[in-house]
C-alpha positions as YAML, in Angstrom:
chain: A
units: angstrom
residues:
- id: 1
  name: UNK
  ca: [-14.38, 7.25, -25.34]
- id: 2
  name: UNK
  ca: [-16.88, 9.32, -27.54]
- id: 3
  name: UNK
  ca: [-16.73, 13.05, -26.75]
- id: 4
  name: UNK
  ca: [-20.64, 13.69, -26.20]
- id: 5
  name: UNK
  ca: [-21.76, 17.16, -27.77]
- id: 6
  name: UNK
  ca: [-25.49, 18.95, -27.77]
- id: 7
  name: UNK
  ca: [-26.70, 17.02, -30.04]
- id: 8
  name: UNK
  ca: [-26.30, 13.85, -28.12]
- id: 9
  name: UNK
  ca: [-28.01, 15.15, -25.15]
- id: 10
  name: UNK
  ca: [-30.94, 16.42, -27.15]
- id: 11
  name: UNK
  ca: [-31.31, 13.10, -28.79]
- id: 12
  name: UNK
  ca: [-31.22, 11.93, -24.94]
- id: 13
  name: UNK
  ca: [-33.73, 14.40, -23.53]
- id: 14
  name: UNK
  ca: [-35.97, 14.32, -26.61]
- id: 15
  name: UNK
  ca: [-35.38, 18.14, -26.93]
- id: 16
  name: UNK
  ca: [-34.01, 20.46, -29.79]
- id: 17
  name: UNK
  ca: [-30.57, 21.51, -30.04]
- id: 18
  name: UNK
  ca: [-31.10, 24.74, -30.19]
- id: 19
  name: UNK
  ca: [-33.39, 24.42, -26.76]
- id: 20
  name: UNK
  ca: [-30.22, 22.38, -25.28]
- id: 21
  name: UNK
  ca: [-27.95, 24.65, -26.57]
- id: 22
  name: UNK
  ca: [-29.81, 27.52, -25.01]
- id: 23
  name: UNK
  ca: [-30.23, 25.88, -22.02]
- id: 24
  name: UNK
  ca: [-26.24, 25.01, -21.35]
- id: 25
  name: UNK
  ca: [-25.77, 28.52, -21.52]
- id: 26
  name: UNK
  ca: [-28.18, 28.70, -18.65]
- id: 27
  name: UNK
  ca: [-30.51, 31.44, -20.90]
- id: 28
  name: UNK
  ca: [-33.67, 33.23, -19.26]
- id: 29
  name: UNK
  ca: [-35.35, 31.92, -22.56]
- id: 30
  name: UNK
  ca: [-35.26, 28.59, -21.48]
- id: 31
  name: UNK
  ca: [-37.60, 27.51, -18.39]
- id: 32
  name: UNK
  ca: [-35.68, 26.98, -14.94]
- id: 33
  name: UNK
  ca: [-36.59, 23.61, -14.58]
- id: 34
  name: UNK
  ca: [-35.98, 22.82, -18.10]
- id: 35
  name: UNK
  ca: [-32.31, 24.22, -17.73]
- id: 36
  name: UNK
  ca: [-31.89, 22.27, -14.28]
- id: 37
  name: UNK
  ca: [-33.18, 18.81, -16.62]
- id: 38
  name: UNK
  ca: [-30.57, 19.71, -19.28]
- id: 39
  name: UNK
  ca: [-27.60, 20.56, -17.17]
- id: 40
  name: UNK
  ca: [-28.08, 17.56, -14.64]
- id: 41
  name: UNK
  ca: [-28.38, 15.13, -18.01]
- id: 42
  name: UNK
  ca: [-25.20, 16.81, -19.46]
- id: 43
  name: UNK
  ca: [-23.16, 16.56, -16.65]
- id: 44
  name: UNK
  ca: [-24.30, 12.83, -15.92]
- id: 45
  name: UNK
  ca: [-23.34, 12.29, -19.76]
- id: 46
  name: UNK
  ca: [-20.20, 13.78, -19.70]
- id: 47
  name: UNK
  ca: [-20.45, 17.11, -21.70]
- id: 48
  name: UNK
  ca: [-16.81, 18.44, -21.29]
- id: 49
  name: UNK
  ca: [-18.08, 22.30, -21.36]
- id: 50
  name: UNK
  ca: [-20.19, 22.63, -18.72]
- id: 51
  name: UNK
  ca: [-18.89, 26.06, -16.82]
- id: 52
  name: UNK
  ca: [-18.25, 25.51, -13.44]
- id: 53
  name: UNK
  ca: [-20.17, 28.51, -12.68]
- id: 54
  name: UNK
  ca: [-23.56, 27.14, -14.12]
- id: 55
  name: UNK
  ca: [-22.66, 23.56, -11.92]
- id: 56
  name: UNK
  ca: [-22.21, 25.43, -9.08]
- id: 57
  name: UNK
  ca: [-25.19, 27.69, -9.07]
- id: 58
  name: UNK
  ca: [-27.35, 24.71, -9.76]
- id: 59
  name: UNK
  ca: [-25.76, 22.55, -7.03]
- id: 60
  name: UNK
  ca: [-25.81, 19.97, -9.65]
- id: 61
  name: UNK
  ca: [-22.37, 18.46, -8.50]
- id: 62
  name: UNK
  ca: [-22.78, 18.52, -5.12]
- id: 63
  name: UNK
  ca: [-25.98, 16.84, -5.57]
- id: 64
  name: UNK
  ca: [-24.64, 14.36, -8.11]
- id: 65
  name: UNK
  ca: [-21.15, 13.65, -6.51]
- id: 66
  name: UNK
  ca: [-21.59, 11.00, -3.44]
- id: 67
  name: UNK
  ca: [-18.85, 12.55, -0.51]
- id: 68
  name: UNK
  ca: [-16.20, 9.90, -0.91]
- id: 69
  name: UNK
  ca: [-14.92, 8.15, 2.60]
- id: 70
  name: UNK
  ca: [-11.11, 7.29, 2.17]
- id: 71
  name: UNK
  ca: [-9.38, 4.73, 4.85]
- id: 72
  name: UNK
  ca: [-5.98, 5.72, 5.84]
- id: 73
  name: UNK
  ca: [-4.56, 1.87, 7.64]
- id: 74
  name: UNK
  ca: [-0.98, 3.03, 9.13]
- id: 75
  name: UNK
  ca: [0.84, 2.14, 12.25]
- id: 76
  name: UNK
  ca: [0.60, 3.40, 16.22]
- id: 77
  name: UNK
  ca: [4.34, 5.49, 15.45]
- id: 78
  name: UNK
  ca: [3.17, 9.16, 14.80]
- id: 79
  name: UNK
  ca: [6.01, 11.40, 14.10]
- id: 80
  name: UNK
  ca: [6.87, 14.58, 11.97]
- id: 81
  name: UNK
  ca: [7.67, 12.19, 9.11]
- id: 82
  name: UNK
  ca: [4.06, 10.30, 9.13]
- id: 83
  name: UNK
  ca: [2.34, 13.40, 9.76]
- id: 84
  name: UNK
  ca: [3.58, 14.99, 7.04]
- id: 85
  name: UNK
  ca: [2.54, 12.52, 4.62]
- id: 86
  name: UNK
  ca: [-0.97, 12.26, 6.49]
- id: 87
  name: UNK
  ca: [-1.11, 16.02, 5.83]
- id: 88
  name: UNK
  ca: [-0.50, 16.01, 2.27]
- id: 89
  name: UNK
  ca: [-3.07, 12.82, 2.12]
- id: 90
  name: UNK
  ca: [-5.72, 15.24, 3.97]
- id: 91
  name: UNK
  ca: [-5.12, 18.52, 1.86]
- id: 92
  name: UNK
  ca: [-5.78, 16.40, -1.51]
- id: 93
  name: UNK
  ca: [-8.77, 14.55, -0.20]
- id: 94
  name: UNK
  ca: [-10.24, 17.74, 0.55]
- id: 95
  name: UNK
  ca: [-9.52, 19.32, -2.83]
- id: 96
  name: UNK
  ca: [-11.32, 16.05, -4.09]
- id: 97
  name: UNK
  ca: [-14.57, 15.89, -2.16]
- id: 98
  name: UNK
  ca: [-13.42, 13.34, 0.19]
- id: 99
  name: UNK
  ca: [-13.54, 12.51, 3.61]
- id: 100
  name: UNK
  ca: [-10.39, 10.91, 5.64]
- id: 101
  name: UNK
  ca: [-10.73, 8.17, 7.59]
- id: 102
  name: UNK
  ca: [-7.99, 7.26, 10.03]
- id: 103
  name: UNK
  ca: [-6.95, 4.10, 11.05]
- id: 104
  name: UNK
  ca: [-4.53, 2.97, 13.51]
- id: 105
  name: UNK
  ca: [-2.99, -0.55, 13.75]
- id: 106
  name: UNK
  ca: [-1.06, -1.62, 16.76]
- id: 107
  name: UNK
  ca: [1.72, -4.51, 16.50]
- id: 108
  name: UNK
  ca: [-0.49, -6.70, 18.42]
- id: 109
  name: UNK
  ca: [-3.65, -6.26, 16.44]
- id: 110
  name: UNK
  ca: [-1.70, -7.32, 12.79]
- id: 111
  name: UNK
  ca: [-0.11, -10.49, 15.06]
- id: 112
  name: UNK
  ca: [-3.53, -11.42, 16.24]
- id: 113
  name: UNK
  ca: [-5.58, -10.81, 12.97]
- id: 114
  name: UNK
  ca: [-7.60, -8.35, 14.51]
- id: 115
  name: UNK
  ca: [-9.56, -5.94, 12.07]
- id: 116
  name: UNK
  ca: [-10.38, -2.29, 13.13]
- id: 117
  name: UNK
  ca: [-14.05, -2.60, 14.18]
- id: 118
  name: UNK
  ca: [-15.13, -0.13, 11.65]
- id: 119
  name: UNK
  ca: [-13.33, -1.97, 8.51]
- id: 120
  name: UNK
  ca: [-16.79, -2.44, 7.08]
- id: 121
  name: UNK
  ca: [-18.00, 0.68, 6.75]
- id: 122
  name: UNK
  ca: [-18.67, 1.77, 3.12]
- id: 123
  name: UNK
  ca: [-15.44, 3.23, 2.08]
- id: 124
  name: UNK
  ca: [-14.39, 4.15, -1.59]
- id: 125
  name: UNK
  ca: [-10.89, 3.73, -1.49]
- id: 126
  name: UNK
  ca: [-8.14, 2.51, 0.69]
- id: 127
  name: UNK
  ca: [-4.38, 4.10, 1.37]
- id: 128
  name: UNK
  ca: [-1.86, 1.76, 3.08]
- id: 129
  name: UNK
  ca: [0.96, 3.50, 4.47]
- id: 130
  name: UNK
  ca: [3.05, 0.77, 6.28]
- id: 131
  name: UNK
  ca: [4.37, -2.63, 5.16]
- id: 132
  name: UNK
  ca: [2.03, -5.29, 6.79]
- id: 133
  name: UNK
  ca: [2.27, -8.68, 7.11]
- id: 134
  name: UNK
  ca: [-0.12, -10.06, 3.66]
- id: 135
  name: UNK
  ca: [-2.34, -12.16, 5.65]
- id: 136
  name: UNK
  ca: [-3.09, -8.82, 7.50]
- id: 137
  name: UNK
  ca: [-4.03, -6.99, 4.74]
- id: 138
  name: UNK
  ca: [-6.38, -9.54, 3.32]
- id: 139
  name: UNK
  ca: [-8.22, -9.71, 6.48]
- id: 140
  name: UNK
  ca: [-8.87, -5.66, 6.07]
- id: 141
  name: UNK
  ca: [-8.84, -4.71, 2.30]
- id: 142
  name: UNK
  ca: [-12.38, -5.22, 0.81]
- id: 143
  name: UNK
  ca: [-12.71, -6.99, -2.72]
- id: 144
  name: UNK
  ca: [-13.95, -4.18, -5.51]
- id: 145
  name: UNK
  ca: [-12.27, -1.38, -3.23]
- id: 146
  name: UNK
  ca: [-9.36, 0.34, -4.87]
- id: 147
  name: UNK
  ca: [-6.06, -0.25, -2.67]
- id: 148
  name: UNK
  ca: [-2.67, 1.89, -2.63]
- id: 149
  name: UNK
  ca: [0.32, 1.18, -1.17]
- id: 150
  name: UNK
  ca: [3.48, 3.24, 0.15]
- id: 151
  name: UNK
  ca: [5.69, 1.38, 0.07]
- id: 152
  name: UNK
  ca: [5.63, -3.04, 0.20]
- id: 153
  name: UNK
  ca: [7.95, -6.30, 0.90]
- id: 154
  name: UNK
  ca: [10.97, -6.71, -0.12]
- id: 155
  name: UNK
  ca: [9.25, -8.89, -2.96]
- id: 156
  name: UNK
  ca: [7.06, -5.63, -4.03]
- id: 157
  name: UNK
  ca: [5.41, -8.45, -6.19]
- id: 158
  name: UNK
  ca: [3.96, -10.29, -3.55]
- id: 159
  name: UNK
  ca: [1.40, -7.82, -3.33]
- id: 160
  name: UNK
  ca: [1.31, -6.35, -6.48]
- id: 161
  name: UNK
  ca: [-1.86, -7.91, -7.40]
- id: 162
  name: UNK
  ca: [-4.00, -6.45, -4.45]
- id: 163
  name: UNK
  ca: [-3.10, -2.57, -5.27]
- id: 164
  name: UNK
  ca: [-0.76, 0.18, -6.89]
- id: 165
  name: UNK
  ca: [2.41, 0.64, -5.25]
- id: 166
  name: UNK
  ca: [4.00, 4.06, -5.08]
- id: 167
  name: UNK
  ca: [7.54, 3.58, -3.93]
- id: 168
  name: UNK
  ca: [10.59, 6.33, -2.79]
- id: 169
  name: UNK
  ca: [13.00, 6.39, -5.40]
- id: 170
  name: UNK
  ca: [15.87, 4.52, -3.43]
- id: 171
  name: UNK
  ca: [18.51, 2.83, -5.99]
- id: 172
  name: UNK
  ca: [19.97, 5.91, -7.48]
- id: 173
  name: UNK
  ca: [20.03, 7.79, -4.79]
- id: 174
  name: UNK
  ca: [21.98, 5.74, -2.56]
- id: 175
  name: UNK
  ca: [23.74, 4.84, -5.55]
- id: 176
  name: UNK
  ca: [25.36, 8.76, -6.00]
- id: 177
  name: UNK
  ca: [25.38, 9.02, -2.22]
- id: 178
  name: UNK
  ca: [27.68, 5.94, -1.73]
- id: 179
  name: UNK
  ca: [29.92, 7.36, -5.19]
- id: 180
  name: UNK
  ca: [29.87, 10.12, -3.20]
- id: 181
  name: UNK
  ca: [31.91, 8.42, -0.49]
- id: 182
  name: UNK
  ca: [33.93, 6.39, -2.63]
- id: 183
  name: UNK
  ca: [35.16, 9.80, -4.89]
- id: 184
  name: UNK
  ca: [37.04, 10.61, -1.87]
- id: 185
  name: UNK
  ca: [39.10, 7.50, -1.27]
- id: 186
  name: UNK
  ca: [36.97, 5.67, 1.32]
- id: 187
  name: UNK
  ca: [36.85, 1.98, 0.31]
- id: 188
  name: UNK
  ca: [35.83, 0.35, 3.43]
- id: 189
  name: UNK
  ca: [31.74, 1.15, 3.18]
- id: 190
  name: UNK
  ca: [29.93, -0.21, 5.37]
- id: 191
  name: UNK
  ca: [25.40, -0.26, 4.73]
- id: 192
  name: UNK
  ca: [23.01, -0.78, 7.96]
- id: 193
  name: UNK
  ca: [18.99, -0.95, 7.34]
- id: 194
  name: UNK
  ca: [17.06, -4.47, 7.48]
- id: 195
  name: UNK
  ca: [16.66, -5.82, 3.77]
- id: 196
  name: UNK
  ca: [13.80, -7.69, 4.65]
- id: 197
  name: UNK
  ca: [11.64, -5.62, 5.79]
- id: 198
  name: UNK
  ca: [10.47, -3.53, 3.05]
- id: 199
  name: UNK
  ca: [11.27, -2.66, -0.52]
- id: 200
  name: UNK
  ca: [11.87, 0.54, -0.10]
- id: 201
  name: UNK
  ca: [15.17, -0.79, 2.11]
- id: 202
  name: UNK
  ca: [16.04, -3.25, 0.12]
- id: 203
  name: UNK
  ca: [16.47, -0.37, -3.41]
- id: 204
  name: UNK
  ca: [19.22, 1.22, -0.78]
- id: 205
  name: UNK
  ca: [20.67, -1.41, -0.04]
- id: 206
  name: UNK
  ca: [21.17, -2.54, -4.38]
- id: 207
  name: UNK
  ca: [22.00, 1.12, -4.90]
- id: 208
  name: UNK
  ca: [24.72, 1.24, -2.28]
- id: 209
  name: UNK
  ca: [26.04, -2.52, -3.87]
- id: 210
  name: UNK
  ca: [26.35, -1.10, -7.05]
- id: 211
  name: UNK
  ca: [28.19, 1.64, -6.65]
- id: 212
  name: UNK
  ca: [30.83, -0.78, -5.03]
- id: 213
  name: UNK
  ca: [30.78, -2.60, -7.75]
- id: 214
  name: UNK
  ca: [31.45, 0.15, -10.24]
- id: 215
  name: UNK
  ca: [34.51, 0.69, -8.46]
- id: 216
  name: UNK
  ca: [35.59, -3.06, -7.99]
- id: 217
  name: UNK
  ca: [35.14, -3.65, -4.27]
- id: 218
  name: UNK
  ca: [33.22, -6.38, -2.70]
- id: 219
  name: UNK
  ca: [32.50, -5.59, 1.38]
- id: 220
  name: UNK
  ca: [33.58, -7.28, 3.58]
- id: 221
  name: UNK
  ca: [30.87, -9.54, 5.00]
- id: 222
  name: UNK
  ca: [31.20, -7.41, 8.60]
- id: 223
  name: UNK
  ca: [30.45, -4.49, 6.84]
- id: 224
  name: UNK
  ca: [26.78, -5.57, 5.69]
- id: 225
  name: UNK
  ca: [24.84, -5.13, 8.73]
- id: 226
  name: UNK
  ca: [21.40, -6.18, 6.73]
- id: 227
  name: UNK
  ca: [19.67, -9.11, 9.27]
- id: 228
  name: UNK
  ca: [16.72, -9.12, 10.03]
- id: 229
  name: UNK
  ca: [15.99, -7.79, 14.05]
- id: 230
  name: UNK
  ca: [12.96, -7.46, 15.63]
- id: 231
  name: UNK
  ca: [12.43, -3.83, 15.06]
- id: 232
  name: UNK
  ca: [14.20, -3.06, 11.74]
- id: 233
  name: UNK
  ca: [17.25, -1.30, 13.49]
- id: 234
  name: UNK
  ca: [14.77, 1.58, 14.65]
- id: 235
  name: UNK
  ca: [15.71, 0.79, 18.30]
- id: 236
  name: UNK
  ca: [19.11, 2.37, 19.24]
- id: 237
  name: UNK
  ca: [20.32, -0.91, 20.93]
- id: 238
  name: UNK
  ca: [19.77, -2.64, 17.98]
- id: 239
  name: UNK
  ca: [21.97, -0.35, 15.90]
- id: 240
  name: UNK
  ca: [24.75, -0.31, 18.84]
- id: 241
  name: UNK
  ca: [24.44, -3.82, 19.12]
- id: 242
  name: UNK
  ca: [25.33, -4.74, 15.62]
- id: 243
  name: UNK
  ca: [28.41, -1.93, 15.84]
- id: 244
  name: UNK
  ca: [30.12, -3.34, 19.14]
- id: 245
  name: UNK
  ca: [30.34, -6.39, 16.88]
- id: 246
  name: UNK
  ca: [32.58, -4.69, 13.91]
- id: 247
  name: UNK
  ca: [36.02, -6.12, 14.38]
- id: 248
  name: UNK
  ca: [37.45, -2.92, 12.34]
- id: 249
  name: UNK
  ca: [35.63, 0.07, 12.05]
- id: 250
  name: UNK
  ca: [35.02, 1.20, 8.31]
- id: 251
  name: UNK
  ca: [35.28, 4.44, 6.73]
- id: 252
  name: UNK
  ca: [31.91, 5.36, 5.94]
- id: 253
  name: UNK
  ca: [28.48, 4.37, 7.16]
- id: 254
  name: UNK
  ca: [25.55, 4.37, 4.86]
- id: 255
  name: UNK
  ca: [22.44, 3.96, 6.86]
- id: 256
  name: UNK
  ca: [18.99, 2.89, 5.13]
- id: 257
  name: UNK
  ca: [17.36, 6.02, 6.81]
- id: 258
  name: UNK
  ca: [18.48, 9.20, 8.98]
- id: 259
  name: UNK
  ca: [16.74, 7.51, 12.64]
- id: 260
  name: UNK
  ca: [19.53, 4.82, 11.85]
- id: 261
  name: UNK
  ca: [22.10, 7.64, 10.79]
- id: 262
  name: UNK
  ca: [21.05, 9.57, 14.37]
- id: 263
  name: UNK
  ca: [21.94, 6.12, 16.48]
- id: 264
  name: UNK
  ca: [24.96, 5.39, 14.49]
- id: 265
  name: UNK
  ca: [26.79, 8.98, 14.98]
- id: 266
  name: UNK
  ca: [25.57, 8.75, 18.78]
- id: 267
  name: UNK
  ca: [27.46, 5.74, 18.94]
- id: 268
  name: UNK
  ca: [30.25, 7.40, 17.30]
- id: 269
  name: UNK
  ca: [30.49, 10.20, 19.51]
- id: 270
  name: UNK
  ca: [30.16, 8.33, 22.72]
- id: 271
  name: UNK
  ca: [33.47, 6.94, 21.82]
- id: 272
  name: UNK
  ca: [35.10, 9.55, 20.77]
- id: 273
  name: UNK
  ca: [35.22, 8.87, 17.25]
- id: 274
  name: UNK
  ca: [34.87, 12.14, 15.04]
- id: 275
  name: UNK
  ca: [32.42, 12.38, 11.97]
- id: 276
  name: UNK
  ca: [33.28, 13.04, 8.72]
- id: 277
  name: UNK
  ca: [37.31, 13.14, 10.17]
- id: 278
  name: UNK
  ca: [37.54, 9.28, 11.10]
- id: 279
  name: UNK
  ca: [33.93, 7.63, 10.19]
- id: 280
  name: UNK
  ca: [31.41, 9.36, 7.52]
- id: 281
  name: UNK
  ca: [28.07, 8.83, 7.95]
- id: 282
  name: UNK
  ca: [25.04, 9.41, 5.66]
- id: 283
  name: UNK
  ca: [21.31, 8.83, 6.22]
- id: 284
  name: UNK
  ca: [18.05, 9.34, 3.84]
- id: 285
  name: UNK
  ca: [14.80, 11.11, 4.68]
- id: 286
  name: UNK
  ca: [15.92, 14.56, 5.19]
- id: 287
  name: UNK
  ca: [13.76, 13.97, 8.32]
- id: 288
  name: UNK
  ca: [13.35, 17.61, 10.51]
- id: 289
  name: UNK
  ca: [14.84, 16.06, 13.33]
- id: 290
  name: UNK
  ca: [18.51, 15.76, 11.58]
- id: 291
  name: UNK
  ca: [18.63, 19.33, 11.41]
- id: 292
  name: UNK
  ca: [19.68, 19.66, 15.29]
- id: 293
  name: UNK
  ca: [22.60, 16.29, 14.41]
- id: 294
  name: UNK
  ca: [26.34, 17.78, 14.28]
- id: 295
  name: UNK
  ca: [27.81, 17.46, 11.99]
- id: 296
  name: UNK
  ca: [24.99, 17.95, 9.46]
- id: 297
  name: UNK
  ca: [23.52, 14.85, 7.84]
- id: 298
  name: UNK
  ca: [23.88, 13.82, 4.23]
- id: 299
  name: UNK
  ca: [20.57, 12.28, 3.35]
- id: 300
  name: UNK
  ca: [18.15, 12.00, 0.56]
- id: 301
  name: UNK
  ca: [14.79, 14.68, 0.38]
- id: 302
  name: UNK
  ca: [11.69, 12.87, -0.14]
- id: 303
  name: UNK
  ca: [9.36, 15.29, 0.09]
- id: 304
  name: UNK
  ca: [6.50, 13.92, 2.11]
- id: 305
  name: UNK
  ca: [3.28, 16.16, 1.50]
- id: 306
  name: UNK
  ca: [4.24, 15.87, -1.81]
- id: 307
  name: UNK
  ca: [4.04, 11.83, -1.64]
- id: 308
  name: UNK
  ca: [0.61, 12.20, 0.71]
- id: 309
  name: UNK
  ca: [-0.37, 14.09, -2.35]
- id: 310
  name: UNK
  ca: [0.37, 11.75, -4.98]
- id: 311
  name: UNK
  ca: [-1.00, 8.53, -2.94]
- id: 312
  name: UNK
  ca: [-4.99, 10.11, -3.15]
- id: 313
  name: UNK
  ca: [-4.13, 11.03, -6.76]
- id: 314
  name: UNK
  ca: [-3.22, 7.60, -7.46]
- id: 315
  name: UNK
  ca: [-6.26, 6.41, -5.82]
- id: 316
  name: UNK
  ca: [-9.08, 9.10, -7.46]
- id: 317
  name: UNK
  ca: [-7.40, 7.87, -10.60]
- id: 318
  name: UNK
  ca: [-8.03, 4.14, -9.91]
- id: 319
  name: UNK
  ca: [-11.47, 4.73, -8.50]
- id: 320
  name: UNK
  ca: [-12.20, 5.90, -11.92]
- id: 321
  name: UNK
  ca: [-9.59, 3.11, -14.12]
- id: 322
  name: UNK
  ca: [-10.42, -0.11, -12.08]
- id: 323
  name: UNK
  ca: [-10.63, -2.18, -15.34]
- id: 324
  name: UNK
  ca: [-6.90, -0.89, -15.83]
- id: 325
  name: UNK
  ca: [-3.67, -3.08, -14.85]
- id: 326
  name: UNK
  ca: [-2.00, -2.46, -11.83]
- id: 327
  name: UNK
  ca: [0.76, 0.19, -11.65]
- id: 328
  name: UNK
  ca: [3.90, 0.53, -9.45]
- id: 329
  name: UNK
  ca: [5.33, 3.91, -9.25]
- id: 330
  name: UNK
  ca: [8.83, 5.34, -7.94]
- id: 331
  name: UNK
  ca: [8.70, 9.37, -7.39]
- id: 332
  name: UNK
  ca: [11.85, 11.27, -6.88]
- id: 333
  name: UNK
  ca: [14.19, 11.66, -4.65]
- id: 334
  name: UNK
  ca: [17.38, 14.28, -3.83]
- id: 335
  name: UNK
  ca: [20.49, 13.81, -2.67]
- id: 336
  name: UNK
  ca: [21.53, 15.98, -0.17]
- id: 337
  name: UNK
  ca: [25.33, 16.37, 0.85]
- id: 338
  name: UNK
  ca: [26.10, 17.92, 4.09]
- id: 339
  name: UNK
  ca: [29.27, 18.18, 6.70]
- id: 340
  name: UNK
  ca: [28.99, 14.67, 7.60]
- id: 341
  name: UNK
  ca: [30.04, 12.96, 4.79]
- id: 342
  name: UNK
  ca: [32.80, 15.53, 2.83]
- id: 343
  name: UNK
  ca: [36.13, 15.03, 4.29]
- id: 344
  name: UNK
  ca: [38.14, 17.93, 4.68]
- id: 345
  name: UNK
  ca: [39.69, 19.52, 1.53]
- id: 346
  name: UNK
  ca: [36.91, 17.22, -0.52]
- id: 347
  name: UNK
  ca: [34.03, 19.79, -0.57]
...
């Protein structure tokens, strides 16, 4: 892209450069109105050195810069987790001259087809944070409106076409937490989370196979609790109904996220089984609620503000790139060990 100087907004204006140049500078010599013609022109051209101060006391981006409406489409499950990421979603819109617009959608509405009654309203850009069903989202995402996604199937690429994807790094971190286990002589590993749900899931699940693999063990087919159930193993009976099944308990327990962690050390305890001592468990989230678990959770930090951050950045940047190809991006993750994975004399 051409950098555009005085000269080019002189040529523009039919003025002299020394009048523009004056006039950027926001100088007495120059008429007011004259300076308010100039500025305005430069800033709708471009011109990189505009001070902020001379924008600001002219009002010439507020005047300029249309307040941006942003639609938020997540599901009816608030919790500390979701409104945490909503938070960091807010704070950057707001830094960005955008408003938030939140949308709820129920389980019954996405089954049914039904659209939010206020999906048509002019919107600039569009945040997804939950995996929905694809005929869903073409029923609510407009054509020529930017789209990004936390998160997606299993098959990411299934709707890869219809937005950016920012993902939770997932592979390698389940990947050093099950090495974790495995450094101190647990072999029998068993994973929980449902694999076809989402992709985020599904990176655990690879990560937690490969580190298996690095050390030559194949799982027992018991051990791979992965089905799909109705609600993705966030109900408790679902996880205690898949562990009354184990014919053997295993050694360890890596669980696609810390609600499923929470349900499988109740379980645990309820039968008098100890954690780390007979069963590890781990989780991933670092969700507050684990905090108040004994023993301690091992679990991954996502940092969620961050993410809600780095979703509207995504988006401000597409708003202004939508002639660009369509991006998937993984952000960071950190393992966190805690009590109740390290077996004694291990930590």
């Amino acid at each position: 892209m051409k950098k555009i100087t005085i000269q080019d907004v002189a040529k523009e204006l039919n003025l002299s450069r020394n009048t523009v140049a004056k006039a950027l500078n926001n100088s007495d010599t120059v008429a007011y109105e004259t300076r308010y013609v100039v500025i305005k022109k430069a800033y709708e051209m471009g011109y990189s050195k505009l001070s902020p101060l001379v924008l600001n006391e002219y009002k010439i981006k507020d005047k300029l810069e249309k307040l941006r409406t942003v639609v938020v489409f997540a599901r009816r499950e608030l919790s500390t987790f979701w409104n945490r990421i909503i938070m960091g979603i807010s704070d950057e819109l707001n830094k960005n001259n955008c408003k938030l617009q939140l949308n709820f959608i129920s389980e019954e509405d996405e089954a049914k087809h039904i659209a939010p009654l206020d999906v048509d309203t002019d919107m600039s850009g569009i945040i997804i944070l939950n995996v929905f069903h694809k005929e869903f989202l073409e029923l609510i995402l407009k054509k020529d409106v930017p789209v990004v996604f936390l998160d997606g199937p299993s098959d990411v690429f299934d709707i890869s076409s219809m937005g950016d994807i920012v993902l939770f790094e997932g592979f390698h971190t389940t990947k050093k937490i099950t090495e974790h286990l495995l450094s101190q002589g647990n072999k029998k590993i068993a994973f929980i989370g449902d694999t076809s749900y989402c992709r985020t899931i599904m990176d655990r699940y690879e990560g937690y196979r490969a580190a298996l693999l690095c050390y030559g063990i194949e799982p027992e087919e018991q051990y791979l609790i992965t089905r799909h159930v109705e609600h993705k193993y966030y109900k408790q009976e679902e996880v205690h109904t898949e562990l009354e099944k184990l014919k053997e308990l295993p050694e360890a327990i890596v669980c696609a996220n810390d609600d499923i962690a929470k349900d499988v050390m109740l379980w645990l305890k309820r039968r008098g089984i100890k954690v780390p001592e007979e069963v590890a468990v781990t989780g991933f989230d670092d969700k507050e609620e684990v905090e108040l678990l004994s023993p301690a959770l091992t679990t991954a930090h996502i940092g969620n503000q961050r993410m809600g951050r780095r979703l509207v950045q995504q988006l401000i940047w597409r708003i202004d790139n939508m002639d660009l190809p369509k991006e998937i991006i993984t952000i960071n993750t950190e393992t966190i060990i805690r009590e109740s994975s390290v077996r004694q004399g291990n930590s």
